[in-house]
py3Dmol code that shows the C-alpha trace and the ligand (Angstrom):
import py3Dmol

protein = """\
ATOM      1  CA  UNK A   1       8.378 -18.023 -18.741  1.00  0.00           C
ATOM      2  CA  UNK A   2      11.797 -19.637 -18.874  1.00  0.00           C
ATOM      3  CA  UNK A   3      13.120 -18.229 -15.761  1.00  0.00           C
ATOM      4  CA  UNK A   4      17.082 -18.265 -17.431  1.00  0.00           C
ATOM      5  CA  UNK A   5      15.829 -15.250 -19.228  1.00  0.00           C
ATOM      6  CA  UNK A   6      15.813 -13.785 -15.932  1.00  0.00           C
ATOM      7  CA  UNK A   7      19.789 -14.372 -15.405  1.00  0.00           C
ATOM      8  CA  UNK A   8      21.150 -11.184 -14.087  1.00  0.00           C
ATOM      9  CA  UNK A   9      24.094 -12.153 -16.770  1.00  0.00           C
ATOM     10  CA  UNK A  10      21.943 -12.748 -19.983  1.00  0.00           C
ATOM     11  CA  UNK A  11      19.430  -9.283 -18.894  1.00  0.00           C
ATOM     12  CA  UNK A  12      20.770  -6.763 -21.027  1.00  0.00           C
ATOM     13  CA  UNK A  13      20.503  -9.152 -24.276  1.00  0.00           C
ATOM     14  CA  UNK A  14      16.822 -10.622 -23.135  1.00  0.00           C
ATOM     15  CA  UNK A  15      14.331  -8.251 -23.795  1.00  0.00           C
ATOM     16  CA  UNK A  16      12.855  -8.543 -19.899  1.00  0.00           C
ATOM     17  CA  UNK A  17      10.915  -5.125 -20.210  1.00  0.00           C
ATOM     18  CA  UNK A  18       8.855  -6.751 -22.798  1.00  0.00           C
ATOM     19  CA  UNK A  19       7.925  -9.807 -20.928  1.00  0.00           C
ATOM     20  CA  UNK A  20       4.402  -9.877 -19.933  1.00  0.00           C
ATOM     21  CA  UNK A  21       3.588 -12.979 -17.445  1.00  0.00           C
ATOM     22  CA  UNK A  22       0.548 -14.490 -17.422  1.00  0.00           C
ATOM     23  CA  UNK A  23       0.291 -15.662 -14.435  1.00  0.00           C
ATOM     24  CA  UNK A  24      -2.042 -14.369 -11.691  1.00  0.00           C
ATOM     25  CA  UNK A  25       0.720 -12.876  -9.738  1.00  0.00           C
ATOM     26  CA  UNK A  26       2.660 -11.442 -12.988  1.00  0.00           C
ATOM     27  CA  UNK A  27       5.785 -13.185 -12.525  1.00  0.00           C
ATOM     28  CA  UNK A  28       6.251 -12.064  -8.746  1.00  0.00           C
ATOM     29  CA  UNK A  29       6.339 -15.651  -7.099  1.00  0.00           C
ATOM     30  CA  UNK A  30       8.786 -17.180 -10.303  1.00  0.00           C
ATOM     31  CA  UNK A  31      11.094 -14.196  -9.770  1.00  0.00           C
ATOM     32  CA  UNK A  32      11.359 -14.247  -6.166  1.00  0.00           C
ATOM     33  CA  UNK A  33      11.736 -18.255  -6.350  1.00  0.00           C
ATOM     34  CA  UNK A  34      14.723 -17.694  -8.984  1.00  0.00           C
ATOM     35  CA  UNK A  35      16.090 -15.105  -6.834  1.00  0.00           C
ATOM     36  CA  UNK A  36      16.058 -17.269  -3.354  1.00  0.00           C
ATOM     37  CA  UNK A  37      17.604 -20.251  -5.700  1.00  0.00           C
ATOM     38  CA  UNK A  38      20.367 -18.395  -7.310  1.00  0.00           C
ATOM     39  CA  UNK A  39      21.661 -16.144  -4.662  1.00  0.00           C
ATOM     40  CA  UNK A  40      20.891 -17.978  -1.345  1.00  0.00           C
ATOM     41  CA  UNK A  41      21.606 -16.725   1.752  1.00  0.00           C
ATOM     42  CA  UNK A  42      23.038 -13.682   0.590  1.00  0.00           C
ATOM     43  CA  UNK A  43      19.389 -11.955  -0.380  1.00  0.00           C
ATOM     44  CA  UNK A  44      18.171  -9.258   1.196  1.00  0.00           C
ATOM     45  CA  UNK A  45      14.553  -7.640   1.401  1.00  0.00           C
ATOM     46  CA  UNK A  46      14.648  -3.893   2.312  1.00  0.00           C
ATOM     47  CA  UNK A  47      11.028  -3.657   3.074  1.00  0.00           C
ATOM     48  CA  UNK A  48       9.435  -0.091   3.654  1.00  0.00           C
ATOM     49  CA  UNK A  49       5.962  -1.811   4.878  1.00  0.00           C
ATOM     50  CA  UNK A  50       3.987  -0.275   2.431  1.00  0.00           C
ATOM     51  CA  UNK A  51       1.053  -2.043   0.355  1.00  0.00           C
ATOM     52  CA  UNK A  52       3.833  -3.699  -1.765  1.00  0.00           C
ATOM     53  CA  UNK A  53       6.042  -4.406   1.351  1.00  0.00           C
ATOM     54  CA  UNK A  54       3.275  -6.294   3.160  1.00  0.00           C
ATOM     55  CA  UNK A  55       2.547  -8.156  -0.276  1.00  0.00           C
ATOM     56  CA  UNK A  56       6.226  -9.007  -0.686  1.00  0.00           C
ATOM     57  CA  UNK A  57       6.497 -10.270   2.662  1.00  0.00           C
ATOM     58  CA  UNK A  58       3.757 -12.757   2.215  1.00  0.00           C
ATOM     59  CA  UNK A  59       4.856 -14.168  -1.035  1.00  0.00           C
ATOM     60  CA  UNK A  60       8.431 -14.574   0.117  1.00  0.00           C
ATOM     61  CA  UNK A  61       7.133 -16.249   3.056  1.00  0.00           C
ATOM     62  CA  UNK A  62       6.250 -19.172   0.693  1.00  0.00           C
ATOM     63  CA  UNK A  63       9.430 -19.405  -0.432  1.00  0.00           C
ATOM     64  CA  UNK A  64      11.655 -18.949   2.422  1.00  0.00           C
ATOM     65  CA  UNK A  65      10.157 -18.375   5.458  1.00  0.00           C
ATOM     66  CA  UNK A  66      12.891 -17.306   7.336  1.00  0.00           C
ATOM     67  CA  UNK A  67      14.021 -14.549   4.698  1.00  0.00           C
ATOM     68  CA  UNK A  68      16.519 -12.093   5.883  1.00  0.00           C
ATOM     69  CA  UNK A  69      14.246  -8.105   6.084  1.00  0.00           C
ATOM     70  CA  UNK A  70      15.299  -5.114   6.426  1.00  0.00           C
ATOM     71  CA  UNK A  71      13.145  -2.226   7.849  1.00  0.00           C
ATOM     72  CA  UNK A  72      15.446   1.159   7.758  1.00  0.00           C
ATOM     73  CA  UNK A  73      14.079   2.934  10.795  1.00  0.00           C
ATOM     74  CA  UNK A  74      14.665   6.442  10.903  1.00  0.00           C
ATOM     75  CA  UNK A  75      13.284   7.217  13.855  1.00  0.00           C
ATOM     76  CA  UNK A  76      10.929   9.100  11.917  1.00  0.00           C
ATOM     77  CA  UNK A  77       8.661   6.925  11.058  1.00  0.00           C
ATOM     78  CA  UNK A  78       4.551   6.823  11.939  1.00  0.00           C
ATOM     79  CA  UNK A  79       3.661   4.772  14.831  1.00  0.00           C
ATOM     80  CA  UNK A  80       1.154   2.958  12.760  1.00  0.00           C
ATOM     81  CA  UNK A  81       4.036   1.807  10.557  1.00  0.00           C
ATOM     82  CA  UNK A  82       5.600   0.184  13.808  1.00  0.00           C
ATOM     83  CA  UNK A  83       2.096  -1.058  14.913  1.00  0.00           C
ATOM     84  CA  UNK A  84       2.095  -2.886  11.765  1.00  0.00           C
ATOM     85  CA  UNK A  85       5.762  -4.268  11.851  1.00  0.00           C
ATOM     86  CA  UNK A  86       4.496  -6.191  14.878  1.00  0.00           C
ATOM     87  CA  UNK A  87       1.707  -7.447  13.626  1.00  0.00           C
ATOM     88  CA  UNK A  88       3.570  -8.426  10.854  1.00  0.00           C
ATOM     89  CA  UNK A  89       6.333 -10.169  13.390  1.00  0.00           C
ATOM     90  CA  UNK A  90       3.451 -12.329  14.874  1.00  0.00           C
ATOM     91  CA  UNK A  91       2.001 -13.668  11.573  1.00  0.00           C
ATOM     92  CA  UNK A  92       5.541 -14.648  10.079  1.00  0.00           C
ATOM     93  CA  UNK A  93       7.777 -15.942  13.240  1.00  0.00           C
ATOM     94  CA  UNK A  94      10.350 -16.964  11.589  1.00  0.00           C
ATOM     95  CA  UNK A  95      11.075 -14.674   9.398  1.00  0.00           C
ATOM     96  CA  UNK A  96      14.245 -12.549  10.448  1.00  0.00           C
ATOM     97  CA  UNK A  97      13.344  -8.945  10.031  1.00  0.00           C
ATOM     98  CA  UNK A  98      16.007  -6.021  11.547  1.00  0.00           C
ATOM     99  CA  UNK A  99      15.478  -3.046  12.284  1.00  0.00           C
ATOM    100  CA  UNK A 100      18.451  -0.969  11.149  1.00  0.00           C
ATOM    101  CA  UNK A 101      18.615   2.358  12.743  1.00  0.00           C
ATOM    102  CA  UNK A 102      21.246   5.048  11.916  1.00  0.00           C
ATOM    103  CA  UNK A 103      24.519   5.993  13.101  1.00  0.00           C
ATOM    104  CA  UNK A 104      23.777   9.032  14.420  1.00  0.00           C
ATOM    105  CA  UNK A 105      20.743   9.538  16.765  1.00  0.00           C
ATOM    106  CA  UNK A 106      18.066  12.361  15.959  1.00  0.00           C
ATOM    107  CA  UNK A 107      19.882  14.923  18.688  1.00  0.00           C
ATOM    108  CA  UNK A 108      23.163  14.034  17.070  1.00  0.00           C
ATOM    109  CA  UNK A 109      22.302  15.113  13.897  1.00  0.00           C
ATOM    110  CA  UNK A 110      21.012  17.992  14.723  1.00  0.00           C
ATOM    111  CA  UNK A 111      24.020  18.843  16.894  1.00  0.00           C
ATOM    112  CA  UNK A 112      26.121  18.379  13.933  1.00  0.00           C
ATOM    113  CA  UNK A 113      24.076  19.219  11.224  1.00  0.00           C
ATOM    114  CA  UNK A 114      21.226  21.777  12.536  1.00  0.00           C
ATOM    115  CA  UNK A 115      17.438  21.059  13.395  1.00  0.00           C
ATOM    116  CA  UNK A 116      15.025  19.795  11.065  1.00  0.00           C
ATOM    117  CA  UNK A 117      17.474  18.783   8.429  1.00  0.00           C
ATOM    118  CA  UNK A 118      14.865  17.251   6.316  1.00  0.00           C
ATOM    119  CA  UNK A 119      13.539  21.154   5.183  1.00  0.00           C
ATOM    120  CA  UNK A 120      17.297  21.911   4.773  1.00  0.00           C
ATOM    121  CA  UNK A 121      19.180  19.391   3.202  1.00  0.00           C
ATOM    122  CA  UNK A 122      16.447  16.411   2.463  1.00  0.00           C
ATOM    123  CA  UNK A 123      19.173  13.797   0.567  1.00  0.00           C
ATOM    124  CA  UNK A 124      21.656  14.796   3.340  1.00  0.00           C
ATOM    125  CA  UNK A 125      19.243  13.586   6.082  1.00  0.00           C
ATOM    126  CA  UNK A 126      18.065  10.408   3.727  1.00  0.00           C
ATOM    127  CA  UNK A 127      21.864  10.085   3.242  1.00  0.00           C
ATOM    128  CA  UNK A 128      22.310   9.617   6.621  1.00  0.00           C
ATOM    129  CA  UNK A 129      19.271   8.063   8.016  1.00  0.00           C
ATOM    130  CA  UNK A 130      18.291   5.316   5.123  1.00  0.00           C
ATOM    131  CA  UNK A 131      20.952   5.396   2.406  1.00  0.00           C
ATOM    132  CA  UNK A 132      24.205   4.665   4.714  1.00  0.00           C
ATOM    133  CA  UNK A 133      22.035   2.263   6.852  1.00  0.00           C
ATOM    134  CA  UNK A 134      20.961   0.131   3.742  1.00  0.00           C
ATOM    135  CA  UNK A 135      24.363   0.325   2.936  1.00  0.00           C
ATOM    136  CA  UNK A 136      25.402  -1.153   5.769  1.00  0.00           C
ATOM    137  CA  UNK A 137      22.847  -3.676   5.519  1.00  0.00           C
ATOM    138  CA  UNK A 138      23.633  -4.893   2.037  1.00  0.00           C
ATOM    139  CA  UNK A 139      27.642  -5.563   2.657  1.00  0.00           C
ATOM    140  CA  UNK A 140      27.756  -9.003   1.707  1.00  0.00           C
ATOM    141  CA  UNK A 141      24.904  -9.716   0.321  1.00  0.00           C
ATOM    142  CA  UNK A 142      24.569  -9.908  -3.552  1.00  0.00           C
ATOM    143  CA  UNK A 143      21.172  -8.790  -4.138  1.00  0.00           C
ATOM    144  CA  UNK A 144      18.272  -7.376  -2.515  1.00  0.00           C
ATOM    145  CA  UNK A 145      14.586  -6.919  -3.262  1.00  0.00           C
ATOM    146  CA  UNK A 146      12.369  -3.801  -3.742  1.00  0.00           C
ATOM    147  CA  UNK A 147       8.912  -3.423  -4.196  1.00  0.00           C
ATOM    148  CA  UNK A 148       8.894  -1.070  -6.587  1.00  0.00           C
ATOM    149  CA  UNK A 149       5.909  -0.755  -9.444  1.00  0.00           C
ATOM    150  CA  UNK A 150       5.957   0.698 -12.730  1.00  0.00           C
ATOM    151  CA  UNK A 151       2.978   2.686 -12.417  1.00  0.00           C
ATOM    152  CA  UNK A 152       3.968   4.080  -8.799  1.00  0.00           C
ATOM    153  CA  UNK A 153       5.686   7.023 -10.989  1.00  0.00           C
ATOM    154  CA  UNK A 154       7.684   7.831 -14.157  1.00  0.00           C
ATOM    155  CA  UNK A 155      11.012   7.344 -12.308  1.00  0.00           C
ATOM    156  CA  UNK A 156      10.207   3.685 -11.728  1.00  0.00           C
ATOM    157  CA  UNK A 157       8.576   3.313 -15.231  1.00  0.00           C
ATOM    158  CA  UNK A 158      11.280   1.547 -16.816  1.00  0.00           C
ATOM    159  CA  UNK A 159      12.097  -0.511 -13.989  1.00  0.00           C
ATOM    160  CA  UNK A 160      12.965  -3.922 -14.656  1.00  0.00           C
ATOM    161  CA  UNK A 161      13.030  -7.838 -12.526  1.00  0.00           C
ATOM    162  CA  UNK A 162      16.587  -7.403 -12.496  1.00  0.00           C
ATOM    163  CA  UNK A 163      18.517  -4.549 -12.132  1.00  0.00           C
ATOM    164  CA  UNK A 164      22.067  -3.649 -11.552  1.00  0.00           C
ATOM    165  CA  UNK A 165      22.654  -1.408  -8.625  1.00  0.00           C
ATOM    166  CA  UNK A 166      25.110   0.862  -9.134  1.00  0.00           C
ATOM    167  CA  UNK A 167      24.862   2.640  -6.422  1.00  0.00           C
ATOM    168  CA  UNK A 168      24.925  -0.148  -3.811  1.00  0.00           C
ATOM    169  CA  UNK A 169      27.325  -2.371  -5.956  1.00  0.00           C
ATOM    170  CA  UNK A 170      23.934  -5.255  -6.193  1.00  0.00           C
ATOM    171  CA  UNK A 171      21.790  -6.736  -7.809  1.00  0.00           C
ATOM    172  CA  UNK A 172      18.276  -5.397  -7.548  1.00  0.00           C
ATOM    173  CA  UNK A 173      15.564  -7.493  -8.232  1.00  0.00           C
ATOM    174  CA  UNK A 174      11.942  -5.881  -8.352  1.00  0.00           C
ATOM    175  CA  UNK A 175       9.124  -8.857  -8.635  1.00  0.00           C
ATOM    176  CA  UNK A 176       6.098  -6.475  -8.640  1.00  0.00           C
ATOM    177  CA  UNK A 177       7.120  -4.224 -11.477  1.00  0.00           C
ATOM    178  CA  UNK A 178       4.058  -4.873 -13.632  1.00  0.00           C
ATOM    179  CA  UNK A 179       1.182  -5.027 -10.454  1.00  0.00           C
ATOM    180  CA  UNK A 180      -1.046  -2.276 -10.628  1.00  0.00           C
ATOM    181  CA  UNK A 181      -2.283  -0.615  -7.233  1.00  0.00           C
ATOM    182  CA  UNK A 182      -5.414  -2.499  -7.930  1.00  0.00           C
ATOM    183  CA  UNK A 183      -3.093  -6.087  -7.983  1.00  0.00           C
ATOM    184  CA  UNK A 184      -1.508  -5.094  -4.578  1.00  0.00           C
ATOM    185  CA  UNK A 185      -5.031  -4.319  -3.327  1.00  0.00           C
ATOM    186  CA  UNK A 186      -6.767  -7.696  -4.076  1.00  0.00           C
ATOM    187  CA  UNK A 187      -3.910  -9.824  -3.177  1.00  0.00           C
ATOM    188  CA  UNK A 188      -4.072  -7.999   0.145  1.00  0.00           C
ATOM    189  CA  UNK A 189      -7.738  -8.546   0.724  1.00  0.00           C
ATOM    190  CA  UNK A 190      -7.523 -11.976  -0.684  1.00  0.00           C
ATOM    191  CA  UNK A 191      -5.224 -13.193   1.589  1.00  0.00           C
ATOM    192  CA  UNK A 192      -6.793 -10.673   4.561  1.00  0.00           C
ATOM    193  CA  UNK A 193      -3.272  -9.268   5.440  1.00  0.00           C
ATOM    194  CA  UNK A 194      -2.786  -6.771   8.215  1.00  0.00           C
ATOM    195  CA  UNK A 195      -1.720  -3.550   6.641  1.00  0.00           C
ATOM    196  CA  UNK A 196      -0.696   0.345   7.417  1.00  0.00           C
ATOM    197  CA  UNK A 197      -4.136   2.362   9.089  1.00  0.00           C
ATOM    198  CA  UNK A 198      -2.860   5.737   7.134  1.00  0.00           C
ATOM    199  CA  UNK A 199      -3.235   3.768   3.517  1.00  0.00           C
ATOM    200  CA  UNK A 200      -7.002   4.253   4.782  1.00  0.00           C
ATOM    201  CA  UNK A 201      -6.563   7.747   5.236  1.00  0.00           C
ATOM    202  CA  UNK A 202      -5.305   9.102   1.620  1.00  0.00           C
ATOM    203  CA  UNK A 203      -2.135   8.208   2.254  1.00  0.00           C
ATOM    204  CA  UNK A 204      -0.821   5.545  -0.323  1.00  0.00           C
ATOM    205  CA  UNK A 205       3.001   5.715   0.115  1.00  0.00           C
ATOM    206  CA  UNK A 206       4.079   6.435   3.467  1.00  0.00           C
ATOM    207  CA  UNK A 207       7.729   7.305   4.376  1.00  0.00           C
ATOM    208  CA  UNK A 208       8.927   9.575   7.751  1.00  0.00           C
ATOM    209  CA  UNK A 209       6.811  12.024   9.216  1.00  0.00           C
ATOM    210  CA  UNK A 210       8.546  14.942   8.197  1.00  0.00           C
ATOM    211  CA  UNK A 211       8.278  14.182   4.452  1.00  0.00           C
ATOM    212  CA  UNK A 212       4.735  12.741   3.948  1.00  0.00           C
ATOM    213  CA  UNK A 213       1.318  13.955   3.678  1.00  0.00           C
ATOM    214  CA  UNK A 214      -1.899  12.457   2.243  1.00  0.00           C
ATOM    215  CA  UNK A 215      -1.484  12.413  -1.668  1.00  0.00           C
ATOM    216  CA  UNK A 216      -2.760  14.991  -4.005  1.00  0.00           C
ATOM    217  CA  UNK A 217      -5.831  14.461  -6.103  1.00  0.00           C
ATOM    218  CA  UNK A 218      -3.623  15.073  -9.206  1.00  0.00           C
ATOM    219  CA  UNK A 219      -0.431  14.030  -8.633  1.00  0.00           C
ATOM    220  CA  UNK A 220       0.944  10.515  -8.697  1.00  0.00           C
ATOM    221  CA  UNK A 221       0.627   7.449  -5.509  1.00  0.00           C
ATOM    222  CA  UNK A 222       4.230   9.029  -4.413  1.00  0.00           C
ATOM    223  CA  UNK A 223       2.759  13.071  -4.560  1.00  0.00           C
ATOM    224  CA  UNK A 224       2.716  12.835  -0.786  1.00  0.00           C
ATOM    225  CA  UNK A 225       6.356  12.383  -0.541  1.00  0.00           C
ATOM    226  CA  UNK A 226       8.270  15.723   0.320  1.00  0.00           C
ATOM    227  CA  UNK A 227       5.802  17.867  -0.576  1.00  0.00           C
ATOM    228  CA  UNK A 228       6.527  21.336  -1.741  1.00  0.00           C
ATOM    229  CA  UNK A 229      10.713  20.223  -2.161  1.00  0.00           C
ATOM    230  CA  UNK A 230      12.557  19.245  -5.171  1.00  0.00           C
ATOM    231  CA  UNK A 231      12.911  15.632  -4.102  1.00  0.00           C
ATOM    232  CA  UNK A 232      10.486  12.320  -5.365  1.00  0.00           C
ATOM    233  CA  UNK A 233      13.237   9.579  -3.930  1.00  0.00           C
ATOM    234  CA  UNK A 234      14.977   8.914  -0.971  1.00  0.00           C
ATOM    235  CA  UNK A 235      17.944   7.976  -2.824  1.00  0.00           C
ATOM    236  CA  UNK A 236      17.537   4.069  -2.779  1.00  0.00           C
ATOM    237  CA  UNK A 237      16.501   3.961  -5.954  1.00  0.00           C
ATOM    238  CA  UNK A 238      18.401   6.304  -8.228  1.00  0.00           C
ATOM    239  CA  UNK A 239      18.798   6.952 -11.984  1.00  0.00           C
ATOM    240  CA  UNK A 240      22.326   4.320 -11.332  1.00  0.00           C
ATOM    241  CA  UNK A 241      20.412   1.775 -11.950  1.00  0.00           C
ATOM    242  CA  UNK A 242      21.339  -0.225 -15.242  1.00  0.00           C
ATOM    243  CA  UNK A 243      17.728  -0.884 -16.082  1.00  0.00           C
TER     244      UNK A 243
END
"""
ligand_1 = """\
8
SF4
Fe 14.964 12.558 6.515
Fe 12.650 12.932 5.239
Fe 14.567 11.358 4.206
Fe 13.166 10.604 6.377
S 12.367 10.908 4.272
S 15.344 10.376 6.082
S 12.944 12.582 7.435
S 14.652 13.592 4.517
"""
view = py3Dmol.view(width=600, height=400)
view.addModel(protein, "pdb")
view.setStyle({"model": 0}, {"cartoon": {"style": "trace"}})
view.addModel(ligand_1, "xyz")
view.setStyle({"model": 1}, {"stick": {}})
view.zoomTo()
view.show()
């Protein structure tokens, strides 16, 4: 694949959705080289520490092993989820990942905005606890990476390696678009990475307490997510994308 198809410039003439890579790791490792080569310093990898996250983090660690990571901790989040962010720490020192919390504490939100503001306003408390925080995170740079999937869900279905963000004024590139949960699964055990206890326990996208449970048997990997509420995404990944 001639990677200045990829150009975030030449995108919306090249036909990228109809690219199919043939590579063993569909593309992932030439995307995330092109994107490490053409924007530099200035890339950022908000990584949730999923399946994908942990699979992300080890390819980019071939490229640039002290990549700049993002983690956006709500202080919600399962303590296996920060069980594996250490282990993670330990197997890739250098890499430089933050843990960017929110400007407002749990008790000061719900001073100013009520308890339990994830049952009463969901995107208000994602507003506040992941969406101004990534914000934050990407001023300056000019693109960050997500390991979003095609499959994981029709939202993401038309997702593409490059993507303009409108919503966070970037450049969103997305190397794992056409891996299948069965991909992320035998590149994990291949390589024998460390990865979240709960995926063993029905739980195949895990977000904050409050909003996940174990998926459904019918629903999609993301059914789990804010169950029984009008709500499939956090926010990061909205229909603003130029895809
Ligand atoms: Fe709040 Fe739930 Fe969003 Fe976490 S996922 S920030 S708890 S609404």
């Amino acid at each position: 694949m001639d990677t200045d198809v990829l150009s975030y410039h030449n995108f919306k003439s090249s036909p990228l959705t109809d690219l199919h890579p043939t590579d063993d790791l569909k593309g992932a490792l030439l995307v995330l080289d092109w994107t490490y080569k053409t924007y530099g310093e200035s890339v950022v990898y908000a990584c949730s520490f999923g399946a994908e996250g942990i699979v992300l983090i080890d390819l980019i660690s071939k490229i640039k092993e002290d990549a700049n990571i993002v983690f956006l901790d709500t202080d919600l989040h399962f303590q296996e989820t920060y069980d594996l962010i250490d282990k993670v720490k330990l197997r890739y020192p250098k890499l430089q990942i933050e843990l960017k919390k929110p400007e407002l504490s749990l008790e000061e939100q719900s001073t100013q905005y009520g308890s339990a503001l994830w049952k009463k306003d969901p995107n208000q408390c994602c507003y506040i606890r992941k969406i101004k925080p990534l914000e934050n995170a990407l001023d300056g740079a000019t693109a960050w990476i997500s390991g979003l999937r095609r499959e994981q869900s029709l939202s993401r279905s038309k997702t593409n390696y490059v993507n303009k963000d409108e919503r966070f004024k970037s450049i969103k590139i997305c190397p794992l678009i056409y891996w299948t949960w069965k991909d992320v699964w035998s590149y994990i055990q291949l390589n024998n990475l460390d990865y979240n206890d709960l995926h063993d326990k029905n739980y195949p996208s895990i977000g904050c307490i409050p909003c996940t449970t174990p998926a459904s048997e019918t629903g999609d990997q993301r059914s789990g997510r804010w169950q029984g509420l009008n709500k499939t995404e956090c926010g990061l990944h909205t229909k603003s994308d130029s895809q």
